[in-house]
N, C-alpha and C positions, 0 to 999 in steps of 0.2 A: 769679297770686295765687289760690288757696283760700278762698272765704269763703263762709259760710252765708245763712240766708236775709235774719235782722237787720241782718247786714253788708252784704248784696247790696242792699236798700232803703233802705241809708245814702247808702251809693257814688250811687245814682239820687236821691237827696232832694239831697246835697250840690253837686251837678253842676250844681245851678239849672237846668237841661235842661226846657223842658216835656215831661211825658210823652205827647202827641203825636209832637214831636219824635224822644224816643227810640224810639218806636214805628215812626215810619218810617226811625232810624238799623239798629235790629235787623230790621226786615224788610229793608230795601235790602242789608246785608252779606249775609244768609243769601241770600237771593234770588242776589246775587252765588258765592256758596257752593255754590249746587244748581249752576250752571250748569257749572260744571266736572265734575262727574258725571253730567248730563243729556245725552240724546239727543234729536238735534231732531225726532225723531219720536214721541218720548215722549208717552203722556198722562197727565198731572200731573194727580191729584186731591191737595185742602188741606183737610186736617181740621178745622175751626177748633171754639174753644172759645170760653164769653162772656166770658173776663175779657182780660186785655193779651196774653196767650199768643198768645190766638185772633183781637187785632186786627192782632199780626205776622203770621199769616199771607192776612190781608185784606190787606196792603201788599206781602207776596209774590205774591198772586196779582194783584192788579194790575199789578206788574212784567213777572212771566213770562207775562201773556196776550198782550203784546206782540209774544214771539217764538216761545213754546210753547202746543199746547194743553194751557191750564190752568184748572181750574175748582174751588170752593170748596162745602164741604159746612157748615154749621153743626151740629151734633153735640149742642147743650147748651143749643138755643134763641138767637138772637140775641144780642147782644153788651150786655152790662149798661154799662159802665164809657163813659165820655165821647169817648176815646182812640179804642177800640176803634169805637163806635161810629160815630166818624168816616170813620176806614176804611175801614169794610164798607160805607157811603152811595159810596164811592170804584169801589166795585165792580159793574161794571154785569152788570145781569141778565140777562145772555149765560152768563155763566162764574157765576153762581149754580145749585146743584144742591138741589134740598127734598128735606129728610130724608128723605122718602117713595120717595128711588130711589135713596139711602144703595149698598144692596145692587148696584145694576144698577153702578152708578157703581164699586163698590171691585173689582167683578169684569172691568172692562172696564179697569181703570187699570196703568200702568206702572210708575208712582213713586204713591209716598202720602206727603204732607208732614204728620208728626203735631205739628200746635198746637192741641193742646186744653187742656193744663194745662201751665201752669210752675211755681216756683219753691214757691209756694204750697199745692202740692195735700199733703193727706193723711188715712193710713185706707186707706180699701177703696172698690171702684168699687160703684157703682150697677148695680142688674141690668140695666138699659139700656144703659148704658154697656159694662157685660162684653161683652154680644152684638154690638156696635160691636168692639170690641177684639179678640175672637176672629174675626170677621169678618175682620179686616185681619190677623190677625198667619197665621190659612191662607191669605190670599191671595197670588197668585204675584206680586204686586207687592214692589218695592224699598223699605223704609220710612226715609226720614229723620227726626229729629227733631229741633225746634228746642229749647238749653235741657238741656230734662231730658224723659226717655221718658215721657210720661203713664203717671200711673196707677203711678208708682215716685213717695218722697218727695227733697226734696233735698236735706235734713240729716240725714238718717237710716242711709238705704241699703235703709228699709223700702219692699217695692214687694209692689202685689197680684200674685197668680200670675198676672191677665191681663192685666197690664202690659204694653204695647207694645216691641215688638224691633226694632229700627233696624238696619242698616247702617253708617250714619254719626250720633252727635247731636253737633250744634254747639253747645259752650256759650254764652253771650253774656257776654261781657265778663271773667268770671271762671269758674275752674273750680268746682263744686260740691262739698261731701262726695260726692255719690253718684258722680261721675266718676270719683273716686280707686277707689271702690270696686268697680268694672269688674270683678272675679272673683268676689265674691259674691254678682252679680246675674245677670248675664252678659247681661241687657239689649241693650248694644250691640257690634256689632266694631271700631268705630273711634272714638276721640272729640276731635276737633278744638277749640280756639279760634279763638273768631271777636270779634278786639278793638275793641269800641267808642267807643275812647280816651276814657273815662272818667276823671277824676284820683282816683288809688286812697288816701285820707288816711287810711282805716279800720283800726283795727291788727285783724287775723285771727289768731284762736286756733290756726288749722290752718297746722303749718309742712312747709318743703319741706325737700329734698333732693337733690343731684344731685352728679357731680364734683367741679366748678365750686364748692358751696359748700363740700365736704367738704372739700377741701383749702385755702380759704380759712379752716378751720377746725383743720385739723390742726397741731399743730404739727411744725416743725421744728427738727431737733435740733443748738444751737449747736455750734460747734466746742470750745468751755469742758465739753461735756457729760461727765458722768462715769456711773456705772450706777445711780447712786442718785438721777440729778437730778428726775427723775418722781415720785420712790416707789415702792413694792412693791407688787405685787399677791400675795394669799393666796388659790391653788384651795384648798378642801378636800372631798373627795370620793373616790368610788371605795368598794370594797369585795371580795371575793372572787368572783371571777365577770366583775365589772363591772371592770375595769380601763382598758376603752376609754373609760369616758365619763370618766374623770380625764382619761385624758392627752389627749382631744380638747379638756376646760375649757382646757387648756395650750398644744393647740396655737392656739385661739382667743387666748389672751393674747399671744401671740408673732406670731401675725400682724399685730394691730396697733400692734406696736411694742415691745411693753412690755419695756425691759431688765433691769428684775429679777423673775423670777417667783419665790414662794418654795411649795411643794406639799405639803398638812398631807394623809395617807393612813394608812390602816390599814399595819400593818408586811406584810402579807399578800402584797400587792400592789407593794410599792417595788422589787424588783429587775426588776419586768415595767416598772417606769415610770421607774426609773432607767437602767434598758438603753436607753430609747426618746429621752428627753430629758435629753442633754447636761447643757447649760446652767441649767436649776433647779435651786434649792436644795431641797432635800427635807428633810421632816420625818414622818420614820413613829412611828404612835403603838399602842400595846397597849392592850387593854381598860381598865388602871390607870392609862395614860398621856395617855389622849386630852386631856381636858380641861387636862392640865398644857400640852401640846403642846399645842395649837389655839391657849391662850391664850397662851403667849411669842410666838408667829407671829404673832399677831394684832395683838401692839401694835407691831409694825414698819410695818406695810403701811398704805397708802391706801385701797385698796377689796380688797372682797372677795367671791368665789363659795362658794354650797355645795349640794349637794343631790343632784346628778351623779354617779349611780352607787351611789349610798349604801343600797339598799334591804336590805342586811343589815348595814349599819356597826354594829358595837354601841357604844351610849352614842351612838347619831346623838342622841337627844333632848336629852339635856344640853349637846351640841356644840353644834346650833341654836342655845339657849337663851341660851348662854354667847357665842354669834357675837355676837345681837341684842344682846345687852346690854353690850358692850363695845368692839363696831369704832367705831370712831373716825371712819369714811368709806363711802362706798355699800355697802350689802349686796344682790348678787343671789341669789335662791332661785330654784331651778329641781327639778323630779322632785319628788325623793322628800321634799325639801323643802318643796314647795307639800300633798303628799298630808297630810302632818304637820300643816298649819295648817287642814285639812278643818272641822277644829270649834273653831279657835281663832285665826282670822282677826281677830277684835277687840283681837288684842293688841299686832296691829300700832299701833295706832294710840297706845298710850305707848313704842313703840322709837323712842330721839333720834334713830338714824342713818338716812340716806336708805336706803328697802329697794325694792330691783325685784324684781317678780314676772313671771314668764316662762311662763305656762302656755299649753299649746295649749287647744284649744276642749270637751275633756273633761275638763281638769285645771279650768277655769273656770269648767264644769259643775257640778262636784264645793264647787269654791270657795265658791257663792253660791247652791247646789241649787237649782237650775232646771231645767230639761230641754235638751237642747241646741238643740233644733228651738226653744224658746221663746226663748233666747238671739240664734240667729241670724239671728231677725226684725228685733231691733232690738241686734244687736251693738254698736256703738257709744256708745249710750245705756248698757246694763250696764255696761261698760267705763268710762267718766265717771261713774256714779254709785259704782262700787266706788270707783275711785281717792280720788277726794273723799271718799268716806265712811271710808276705811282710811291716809289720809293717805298712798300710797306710790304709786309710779314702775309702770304696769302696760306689760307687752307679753304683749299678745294674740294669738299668733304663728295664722300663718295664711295664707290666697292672697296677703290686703292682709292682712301684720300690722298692726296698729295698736300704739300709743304715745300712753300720755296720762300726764300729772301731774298732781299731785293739785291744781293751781290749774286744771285744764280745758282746758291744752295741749295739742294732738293732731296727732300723724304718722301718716299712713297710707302704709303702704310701697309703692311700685313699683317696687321692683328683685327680683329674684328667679325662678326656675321652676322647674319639677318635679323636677327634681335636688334639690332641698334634701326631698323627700318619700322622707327614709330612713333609717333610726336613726342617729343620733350628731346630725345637723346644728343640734339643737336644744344638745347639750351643747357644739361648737364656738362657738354664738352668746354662751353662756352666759361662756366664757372671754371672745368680745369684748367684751362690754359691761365684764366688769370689768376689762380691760385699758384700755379707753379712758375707762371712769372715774377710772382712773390718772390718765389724759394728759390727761385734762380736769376741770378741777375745775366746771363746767355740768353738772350730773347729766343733766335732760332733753335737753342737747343731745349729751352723750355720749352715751347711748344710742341717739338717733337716728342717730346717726354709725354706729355698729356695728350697730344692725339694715340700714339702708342698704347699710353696706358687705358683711355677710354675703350679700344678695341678689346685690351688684352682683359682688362674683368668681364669686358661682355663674352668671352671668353670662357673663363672661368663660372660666369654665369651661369654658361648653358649646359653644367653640370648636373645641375639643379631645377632649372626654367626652363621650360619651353619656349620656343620663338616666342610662339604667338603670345605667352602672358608674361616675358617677363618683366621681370619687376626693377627699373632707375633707382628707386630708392634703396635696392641693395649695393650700390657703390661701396658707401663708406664701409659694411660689413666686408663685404670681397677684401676692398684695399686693406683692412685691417690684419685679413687672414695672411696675406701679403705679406705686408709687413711684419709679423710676425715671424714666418716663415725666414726670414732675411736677419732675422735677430734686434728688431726697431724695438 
């Protein structure tokens, strides 16, 4: 489970658990935790901090004094909170270290256990604090952390630059926003769950993804099926020049399933896209035609794409125009689509039909003019307040795409790697979302389905492929093998 910070001290309020209790649940697991990655010659200094963070690791190091040398620094002043303070009374002044040899102690240590801030923290560190944090993070010590890396928040994914960098962080009980967000932090290398059998009753805004659920999700196609049992999907896109980002929106609809595709294009470009793909219907329009053609297409189909490739379409603006104001079912905008809405973003929010927007982190730049570096401080946050504010379906494409809805539902992607950092892969995604908007009439959960799966063949891909060469037009093969695998 995924849950924030609200939800994280639901789950511990409802569990009628004293927090005592859980205090020596989460130190005994972690405790339990390090020892698998510990060497019994190690020396273990524990960072503690004064609120609950810092009295789990007063329960840690009363544990592993037992078997390890392990000793405990206070970092933030003695322990405020009842819990905590109980703890640190637990710990005898053996394995106590005063701030005052902070220093001698982080240079002499093997392992460093960072409990100084959980769940709670945010902002920016204290200049005191920094010179602690920089201290440990040049040191040749190993750092774990319980939780969340001090000095990073963990609903955000906003962390100070001297934020502590781990090895390993344990989450307790539930994963975080910021766990998910592992590439735009780059914080830790590893990040484990450590379950404190909590009963989880809390419904969490942050959804998953995996296999497992996608296919519990996907449909399968009855034996009564005919090619129109889905609906249609409408790429419309491309231009002279640009012909790959059509036929890539296409082959994206065709990888995940979709049996009717129907392709609204400039006439410029149809014998380069009808050569390529069989099986669509095509529809090529002329400068005096577009609009006649975009709009008969349009009232066939279920969902629909545009914006891919389009950057000399003429009559793109009335196309747009004519999309929003008439599809019947999902509209995704991608490119040259989203550059179009630069200054007219608010109009989104009277189009009746559900609209995704697909921009990378310059296009969303542009979006809601900001800077990007101011953006990607608190990525997440931009992202839920556009969505909300614009009433529309956003993906933030990215290390951790994100996915949010405009009621404050949020996917952050883990599938995916550097193979997808190469032109076309954004215009492939672009065809799957509106292909599996087709197949699903769950807009937010479609979407998640297809950014998911875009990640997870590229995935599978790099079985086979190198970064550097691989190959978009293996989709539909990957998903085949897929599905196959699943019994389609």
């Amino acid at each position: 489970m995924i849950i924030d910070t609200k939800g994280m001290k639901q789950i511990e309020e409802d569990s009628l658990i004293p927090v005592s209790d859980l205090m020596f649940k989460a130190g005994s697991t972690a405790a339990e935790a390090l020892k698998k990655v510990l060497r019994h010659d190690d020396n273990i200094l524990i960072l503690m901090g004064n609120g609950n963070n810092g009295g789990d690791g007063a329960v840690i190091c009363s544990l592993l004094r037992k078997e390890y040398k392990c000793s405990i620094v206070p970092v933030s002043g003695t322990p405020k909170t009842d819990a905590a303070k109980a703890a640190w009374k637990k710990v005898p002044s053996s394995s106590r270290v005063p701030f005052k040899k902070l220093e001698e102690a982080v240079k002499s240590a093997d392992v460093i256990v960072d409990c100084v801030y959980g769940f709670g923290y945010h902002g920016d560190l204290k200049e005191e604090m920094r010179t602690v944090f920089r201290l440990v993070n040049s040191s040749k010590a190993k750092v774990y952390s319980i939780d969340i890396n001090s000095g990073a928040e963990a609903d955000t994914g906003y962390y100070d630059r001297d934020a502590l960098v781990s090895e390993i962080t344990w989450a307790l009980d539930c994963y975080k926003p910021f766990h998910m967000l592992r590439r735009d932090h780059g914080l830790f290398k590893k990040c484990e769950l450590l379950s404190l059998d909590l009963p989880h009753n809390v419904r969490s805004k942050y959804h998953e993804m995996n296999e497992e659920i996608f296919f519990r999700r996907y449909p399968r196609r009855p034996e009564t099926a005919y090619k129109g049992s889905y609906g249609k999907t409408m790429i419309c896109g491309g231009c002279y020049g640009m012909a790959g980002a059509l036929s890539l929106n296409i082959t994206g609809a065709r990888t995940v399933g979709v049996p009717y595709i129907e392709a609204a294009l400039p006439e410029s470009i149809y014998p380069i896209a009808a050569a390529k793909h069989t099986a669509a219907v095509f529809h090529p329009f002329g400068y005096n035609t577009a609009q006649q053609v975009v709009g008969e297409t349009l009232k066939h189909c279920k969902a629909a794409a545009f914006g891919s490739g389009t950057v000399y379409m003429e009559r793109k603006q009335e196309v747009l125009d004519l999309i929003l104001q008439n599809a019947k079912g999902p509209v995704v905008l991608d490119a040259e689509a989203l550059r179009m809405l630069e200054h007219n973003t608010y109009l989104m929010r009277f189009v009746r039909c559900p609209v995704i927007l697909t921009p990378h982190i310059g296009e969303f730049s542009a979006l809601i003019h900001k800077p990007v570096e101011t953006i990607m401080k608190h990525r997440l946050e931009y992202a839920l307040d556009f969505a909300a504010e614009h009433k529309l379906f956003l993906v933030l494409k990215g290390p951790d795409t994100l996915v949010v809805s405009p009621g404050g539902d949020v996917y952050i992607n883990q599938s995916g790697n550097e193979a997808l950092a190469t032109a076309g892969s954004g215009d492939l995604l672009t065809g799957m979302i509106a292909g599996m908007c087709t197949l699903n009439p769950d807009v937010f959960e479609a979407v998640v389905m297809a950014v998911w799966l875009h990640g997870y063949l590229a995935d599978l891909g790099r079985e086979e492929y190198a970064a550097e060469l691989f190959d978009l037009e293996s989709f539909p093969r990957l998903m085949n093998r897929l599905l196959l695998k699943h019994g389609h």
